[in-house]
C-alpha positions in Angstrom: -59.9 -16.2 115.3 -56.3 -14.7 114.7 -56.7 -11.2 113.7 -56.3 -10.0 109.9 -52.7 -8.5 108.9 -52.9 -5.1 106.8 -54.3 -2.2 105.7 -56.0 -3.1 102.1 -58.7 -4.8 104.0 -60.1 -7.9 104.4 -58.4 -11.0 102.3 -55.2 -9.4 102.1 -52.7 -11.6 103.2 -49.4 -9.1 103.1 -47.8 -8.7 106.3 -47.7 -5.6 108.1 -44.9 -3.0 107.4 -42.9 -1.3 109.7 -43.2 2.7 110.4 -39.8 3.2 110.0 -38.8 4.5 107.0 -35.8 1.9 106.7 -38.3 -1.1 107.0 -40.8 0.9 104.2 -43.1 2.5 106.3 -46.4 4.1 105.5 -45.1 7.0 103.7 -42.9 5.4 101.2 -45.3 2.6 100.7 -46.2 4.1 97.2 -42.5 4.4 96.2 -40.6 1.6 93.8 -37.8 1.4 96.6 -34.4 -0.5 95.8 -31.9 -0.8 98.9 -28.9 1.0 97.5 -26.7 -1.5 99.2 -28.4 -4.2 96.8 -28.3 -2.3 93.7 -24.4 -3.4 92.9 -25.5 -6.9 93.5 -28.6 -7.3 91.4 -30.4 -5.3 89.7 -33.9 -5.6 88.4 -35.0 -6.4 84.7 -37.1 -4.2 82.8 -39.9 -5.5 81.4 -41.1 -5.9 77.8 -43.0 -3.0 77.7 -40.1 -0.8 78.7 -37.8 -2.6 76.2 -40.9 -1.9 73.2 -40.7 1.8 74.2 -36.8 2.4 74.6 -36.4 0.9 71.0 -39.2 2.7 69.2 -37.7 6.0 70.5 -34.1 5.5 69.4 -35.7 4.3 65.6 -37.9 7.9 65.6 -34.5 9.6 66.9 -31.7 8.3 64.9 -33.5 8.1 61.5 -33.2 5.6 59.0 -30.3 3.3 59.0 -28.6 2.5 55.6 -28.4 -0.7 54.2 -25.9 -3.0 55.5 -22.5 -3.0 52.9 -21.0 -6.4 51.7 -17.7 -5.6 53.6 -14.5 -5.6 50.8 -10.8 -6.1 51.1 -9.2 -3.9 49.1 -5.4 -5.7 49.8 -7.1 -8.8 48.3 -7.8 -6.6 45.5 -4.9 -5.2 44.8 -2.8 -8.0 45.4 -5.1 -9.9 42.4 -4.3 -7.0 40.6 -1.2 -6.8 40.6 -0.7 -10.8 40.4 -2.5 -11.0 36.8 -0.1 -7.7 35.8 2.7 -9.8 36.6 1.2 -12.9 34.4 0.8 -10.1 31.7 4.3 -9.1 31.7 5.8 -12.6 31.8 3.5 -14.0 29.1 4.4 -11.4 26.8 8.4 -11.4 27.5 8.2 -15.1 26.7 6.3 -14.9 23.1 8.4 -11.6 22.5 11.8 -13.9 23.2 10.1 -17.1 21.1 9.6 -14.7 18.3 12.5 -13.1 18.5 14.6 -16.7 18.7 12.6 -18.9 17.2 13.9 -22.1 19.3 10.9 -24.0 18.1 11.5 -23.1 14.3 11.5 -26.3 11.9 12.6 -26.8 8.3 12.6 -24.4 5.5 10.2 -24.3 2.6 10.7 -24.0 -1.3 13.4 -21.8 -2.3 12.8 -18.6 -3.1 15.4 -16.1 -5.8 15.8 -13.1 -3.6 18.1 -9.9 -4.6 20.1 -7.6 -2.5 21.0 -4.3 -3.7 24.5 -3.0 -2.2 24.2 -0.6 1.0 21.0 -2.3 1.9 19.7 -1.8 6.0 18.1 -4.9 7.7 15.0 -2.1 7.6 15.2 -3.0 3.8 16.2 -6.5 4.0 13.9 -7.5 6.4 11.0 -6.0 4.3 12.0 -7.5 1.2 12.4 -11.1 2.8 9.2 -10.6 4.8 7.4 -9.6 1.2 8.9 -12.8 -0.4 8.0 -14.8 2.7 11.5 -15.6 3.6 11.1 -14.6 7.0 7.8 -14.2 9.4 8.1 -10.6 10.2 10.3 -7.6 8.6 10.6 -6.3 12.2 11.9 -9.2 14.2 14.7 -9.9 11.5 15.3 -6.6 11.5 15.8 -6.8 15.6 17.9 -9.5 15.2 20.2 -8.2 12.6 20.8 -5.3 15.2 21.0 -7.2 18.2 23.4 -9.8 16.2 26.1 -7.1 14.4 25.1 -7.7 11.3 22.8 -4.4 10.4 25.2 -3.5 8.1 27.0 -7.2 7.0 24.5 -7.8 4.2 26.6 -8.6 0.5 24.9 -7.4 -2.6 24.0 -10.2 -4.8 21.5 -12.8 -6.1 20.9 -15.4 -3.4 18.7 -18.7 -3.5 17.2 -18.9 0.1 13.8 -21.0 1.3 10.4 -19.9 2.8 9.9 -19.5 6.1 13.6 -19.7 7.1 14.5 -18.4 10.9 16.1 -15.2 11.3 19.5 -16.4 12.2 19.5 -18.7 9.2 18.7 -15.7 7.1 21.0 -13.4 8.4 23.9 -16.6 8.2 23.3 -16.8 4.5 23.2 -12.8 3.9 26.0 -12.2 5.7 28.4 -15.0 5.4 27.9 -16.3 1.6 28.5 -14.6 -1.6 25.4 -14.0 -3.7 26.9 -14.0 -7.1 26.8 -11.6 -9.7 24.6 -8.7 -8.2 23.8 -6.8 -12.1 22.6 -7.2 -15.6 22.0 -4.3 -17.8 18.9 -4.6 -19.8 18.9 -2.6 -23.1 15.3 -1.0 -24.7 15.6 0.3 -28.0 13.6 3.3 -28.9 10.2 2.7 -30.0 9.2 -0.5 -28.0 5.7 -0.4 -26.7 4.8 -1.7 -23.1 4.1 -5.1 -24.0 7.1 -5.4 -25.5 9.4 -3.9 -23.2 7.4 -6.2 -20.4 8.9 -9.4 -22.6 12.3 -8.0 -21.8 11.9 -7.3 -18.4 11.1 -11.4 -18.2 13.8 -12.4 -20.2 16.1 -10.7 -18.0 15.0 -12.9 -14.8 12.8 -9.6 -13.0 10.5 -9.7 -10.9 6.6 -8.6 -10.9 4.3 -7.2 -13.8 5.8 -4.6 -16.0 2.3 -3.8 -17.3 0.8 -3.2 -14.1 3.9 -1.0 -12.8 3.4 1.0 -15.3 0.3 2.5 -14.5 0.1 6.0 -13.2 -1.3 4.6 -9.8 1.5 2.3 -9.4 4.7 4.2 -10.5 3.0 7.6 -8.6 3.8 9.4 -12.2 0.5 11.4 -13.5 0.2 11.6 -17.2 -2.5 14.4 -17.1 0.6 16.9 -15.5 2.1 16.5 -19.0 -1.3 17.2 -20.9 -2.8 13.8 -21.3 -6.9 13.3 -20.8 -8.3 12.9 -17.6 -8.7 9.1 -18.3 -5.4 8.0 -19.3 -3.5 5.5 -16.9 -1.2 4.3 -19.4 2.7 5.5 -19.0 3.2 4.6 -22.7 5.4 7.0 -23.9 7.4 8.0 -20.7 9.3 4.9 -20.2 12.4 6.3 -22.2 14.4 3.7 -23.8 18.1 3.4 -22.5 20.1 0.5 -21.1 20.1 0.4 -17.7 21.7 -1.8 -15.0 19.6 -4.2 -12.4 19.6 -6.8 -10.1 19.0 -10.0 -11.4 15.5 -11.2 -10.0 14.9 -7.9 -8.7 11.5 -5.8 -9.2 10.4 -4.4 -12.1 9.4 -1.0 -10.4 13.2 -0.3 -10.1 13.3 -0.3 -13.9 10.2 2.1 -14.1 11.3 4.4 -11.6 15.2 4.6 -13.8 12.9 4.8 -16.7 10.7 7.8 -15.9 13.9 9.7 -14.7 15.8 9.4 -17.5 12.4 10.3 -19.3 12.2 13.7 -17.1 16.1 14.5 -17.9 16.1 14.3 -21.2 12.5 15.6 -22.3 14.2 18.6 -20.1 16.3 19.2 -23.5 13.8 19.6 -25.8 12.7 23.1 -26.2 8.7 23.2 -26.5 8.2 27.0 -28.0 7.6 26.1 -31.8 5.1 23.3 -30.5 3.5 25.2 -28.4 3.0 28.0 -31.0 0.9 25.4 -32.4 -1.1 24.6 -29.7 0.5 21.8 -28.7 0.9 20.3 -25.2 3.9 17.7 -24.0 2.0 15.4 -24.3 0.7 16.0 -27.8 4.4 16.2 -28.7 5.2 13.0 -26.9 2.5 11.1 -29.3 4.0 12.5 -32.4 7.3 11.1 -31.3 6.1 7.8 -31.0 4.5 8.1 -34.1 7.9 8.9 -35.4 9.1 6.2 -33.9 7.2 3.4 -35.6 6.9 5.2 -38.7 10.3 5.9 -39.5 13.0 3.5 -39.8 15.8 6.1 -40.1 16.3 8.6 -37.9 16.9 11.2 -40.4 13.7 10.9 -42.0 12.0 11.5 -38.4 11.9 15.7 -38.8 9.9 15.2 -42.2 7.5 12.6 -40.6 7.0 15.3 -38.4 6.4 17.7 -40.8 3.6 15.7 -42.2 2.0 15.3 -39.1 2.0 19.2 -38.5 0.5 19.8 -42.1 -2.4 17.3 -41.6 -3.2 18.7 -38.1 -3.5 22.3 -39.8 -5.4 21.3 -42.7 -7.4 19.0 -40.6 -7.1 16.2 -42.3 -6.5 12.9 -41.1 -3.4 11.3 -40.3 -4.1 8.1 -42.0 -1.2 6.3 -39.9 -1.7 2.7 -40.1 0.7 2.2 -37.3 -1.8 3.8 -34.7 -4.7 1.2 -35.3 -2.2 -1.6 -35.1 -0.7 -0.3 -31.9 -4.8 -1.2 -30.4 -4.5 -4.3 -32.3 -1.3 -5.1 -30.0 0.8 -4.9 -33.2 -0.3 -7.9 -35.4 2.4 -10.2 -36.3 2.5 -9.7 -39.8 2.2 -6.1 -39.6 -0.7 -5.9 -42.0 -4.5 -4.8 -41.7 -7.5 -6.7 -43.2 -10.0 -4.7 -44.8 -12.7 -5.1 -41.9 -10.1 -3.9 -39.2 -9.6 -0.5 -41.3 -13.3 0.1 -40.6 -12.7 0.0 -37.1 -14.3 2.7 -34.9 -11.9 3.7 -33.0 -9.8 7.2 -31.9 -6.7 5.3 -32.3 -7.8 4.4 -36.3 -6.2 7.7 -37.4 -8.0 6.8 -41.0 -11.3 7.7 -40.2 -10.7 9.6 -36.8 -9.2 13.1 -37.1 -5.9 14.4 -34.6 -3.6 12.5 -32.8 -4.5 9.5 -30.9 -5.1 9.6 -27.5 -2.2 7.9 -25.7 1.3 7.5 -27.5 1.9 4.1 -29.0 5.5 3.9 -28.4 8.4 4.9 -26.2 10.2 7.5 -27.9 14.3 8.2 -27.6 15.5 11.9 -27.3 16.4 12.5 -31.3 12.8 11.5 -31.5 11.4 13.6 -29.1 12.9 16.3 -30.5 12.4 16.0 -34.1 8.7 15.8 -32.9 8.9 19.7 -31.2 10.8 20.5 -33.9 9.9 19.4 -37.3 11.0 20.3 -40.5 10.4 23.4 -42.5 8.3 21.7 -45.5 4.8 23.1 -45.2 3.8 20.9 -48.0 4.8 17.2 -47.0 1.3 15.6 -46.6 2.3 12.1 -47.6 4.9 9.2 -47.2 5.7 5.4 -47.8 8.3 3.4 -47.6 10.8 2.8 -51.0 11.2 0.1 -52.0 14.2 -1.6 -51.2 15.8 1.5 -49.7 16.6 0.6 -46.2 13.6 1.4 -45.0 13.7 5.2 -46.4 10.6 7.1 -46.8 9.3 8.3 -50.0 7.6 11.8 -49.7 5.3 14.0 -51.4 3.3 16.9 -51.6 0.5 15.3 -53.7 -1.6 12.4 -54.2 -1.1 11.6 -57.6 2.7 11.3 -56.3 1.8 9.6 -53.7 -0.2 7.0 -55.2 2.7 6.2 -57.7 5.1 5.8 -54.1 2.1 3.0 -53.3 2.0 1.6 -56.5 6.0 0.9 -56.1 5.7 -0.2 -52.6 3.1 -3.2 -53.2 4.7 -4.6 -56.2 8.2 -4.3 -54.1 5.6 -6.7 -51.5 4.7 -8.9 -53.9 7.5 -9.6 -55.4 9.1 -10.2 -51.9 6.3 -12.9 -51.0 4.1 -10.3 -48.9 6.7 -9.6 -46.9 8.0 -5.9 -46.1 11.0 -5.5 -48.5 13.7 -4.4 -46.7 14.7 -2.9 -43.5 17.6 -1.4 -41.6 18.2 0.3 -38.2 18.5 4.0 -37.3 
């Protein structure tokens, strides 16, 4: 029986080292031994346990790793950027150039009277057309007109021009045509009331509502500066009679505005200091005048109209005009009051109310206004009607039997002339 190889006993089957130390002898028989020759050439794997342990220790020594990004291009980025920018800036230059042009404009609409004062800017023009819908927009045409020359081109006149023309159509016509003649003078005789003042403004070919420009809000006039009640927004009274010269078809602010300056230049000639020694305001004054006004047909009775109103205020007795209560009635045709409409409850029914009425009911002219600060020196006149076929002269007195003997003389004078005033004449 062949002999057993090894040290590890019997059944062991690995052959028997060599004692050299190069063949692995006894005492390195323990030791995990690589030939360094071999090393370069192969070396040997480690094992999943090793692997296990090398990983756990770099996870407990580097810490936690952060989560993983979602990487970004930031050239990509920009370069979008920058693209849609550019779209920006092109889209815009092209509507700016087709509103500036118009290449795509069609026909004109209905025509439209439009009137151009002399010295006008295409800042002014282009409002007014853009306001009458001429043109789309006040700031294009007025871009144009600069861009074109014509800024300061525009003839004063009249002209007949269509909705919703194109700039360059506009500015042709503006430019390059005559508009005809450019004035009218409009004439407003003293004592007119707004209403009828706002039938002359339409007779005259202007433009807009005279009643509603000639509120306080609209003509940026306050009555309550001259003494009137908080609540007034009527101009009645400040829209001084003169004639004045217009554009035909133009607005009927213009007129208010020449209206309310001649008011202011020539009130400034009417000394106030014997009105306000009575305790009168302005505006007080200003309602006597148009009391005046309507009450007297010649201008030199106007001082002693005056004089009557003064008298009444002192005694406090009431005025007992019939021409207030028909200025609320909007001035009845026939110039006559019914016997139900005298009842009236009303402050502007100056029979049964006492003082002056609250707004004036007429526009007066500058003799007017100043026979109203000023009036004259009878201290007695408490009464007055009209003669009788006099002109319209005023019969005064200091009584009421003398005055009911004027009335008596003034209704037959009516009935003989068919109910109809009998006679009248201007200032």
């Amino acid at each position: 029986m062949s002999p057993r190889w090894g040290r590890n006993g019997s059944g062991s089957v690995t052959p028997p080292r060599s004692s050299h130390p190069a063949a692995g002898g006894d005492w390195a028989q323990d030791l995990d031994w690589v030939d360094p020759q071999a090393a370069g050439e192969q070396q040997p794997k480690p094992g999943l346990g090793a692997v296990l342990r090398r990983w756990s220790e770099g996870r407990r020594s580097a810490g936690p790793r952060p989560a993983p990004r979602r990487p970004r291009n930031r050239r990509i980025i920009i370069r979008r950027i920058v693209a849609l920018a550019t779209l920006a800036v092109v889209a815009f230059a092209a509507w700016f150039l087709i509103e500036l042009y118009q290449p795509f404009a069609g026909g004109a609409g209905t025509p439209v009277t439009v009137s151009i004062p002399a010295g006008s800017s295409g800042s002014s023009v282009g409002k007014l057309l853009a306001d009458d819908g001429v043109v789309a927009s006040s700031f294009f045409f007025k871009l144009r007109a600069s861009l074109d020359g014509d800024s300061n081109k525009f003839r004063a006149g009249v002209y007949t021009l269509k909705h919703d023309m194109s700039y360059s159509a506009a500015l042709k016509a503006l430019t390059q045509q005559s508009g005809g003649a450019a004035e009218v003078s409009l004439t407003i005789p003293p004592g007119l009331t707004r209403d009828q003042i706002a039938v002359l403004t339409r007779k005259a070919g202007l433009r807009g509502s005279y009643l509603k420009a000639t509120t306080a809000k609209a003509a940026h006039f306050s009555p309550q500066a001259w003494g009137a009640h908080k609540g007034v927004t009527s101009l009645e009274g400040f829209l001084f009679p003169d004639t004045y010269y217009l554009y035909r078809g133009g607005w009927v602010s213009s007129l208010v505005q020449k209206q309310l300056a001649a008011f202011k230049q020539n009130f400034a000639q009417v000394s106030m200091s014997y009105a306000r020694s009575k305790n009168l305001t302005r505006y007080d004054v200003i309602t006597i005048a148009s009391i005046i006004e309507r009450e007297a047909q010649l201008t030199s009775d106007g001082p002693k109209v005056a004089a009557v109103i003064y008298n009444r205020l002192r005694e406090s007795i009431e005025l007992g005009m019939d021409t207030t209560l028909l200025y609320y009635l909007h001035d009845p045709k026939n110039g006559t009051l019914t016997a139900k409409q005298l009842q009236l409850s009303t402050p502007y029914n100056t029979r049964n109310h006492y003082g002056l009425p609250p707004t004036p009911i007429a526009n007066p002219g500058l003799a007017t206004l100043r026979a109203a600060a000023h009036p004259s020196h009878d201290e007695q006149l408490l009464y007055f009607v009209v003669k009788p076929n006099a002109c319209g002269a005023l019969a005064f007195s200091t009584n009421a039997t003398s005055f009911d003997q004027d009335v008596a003389a003034y209704n037959a004078a009516v009935k003989a002339n068919h109910g109809r005033f009998p006679g009248r004449c201007q200032k």
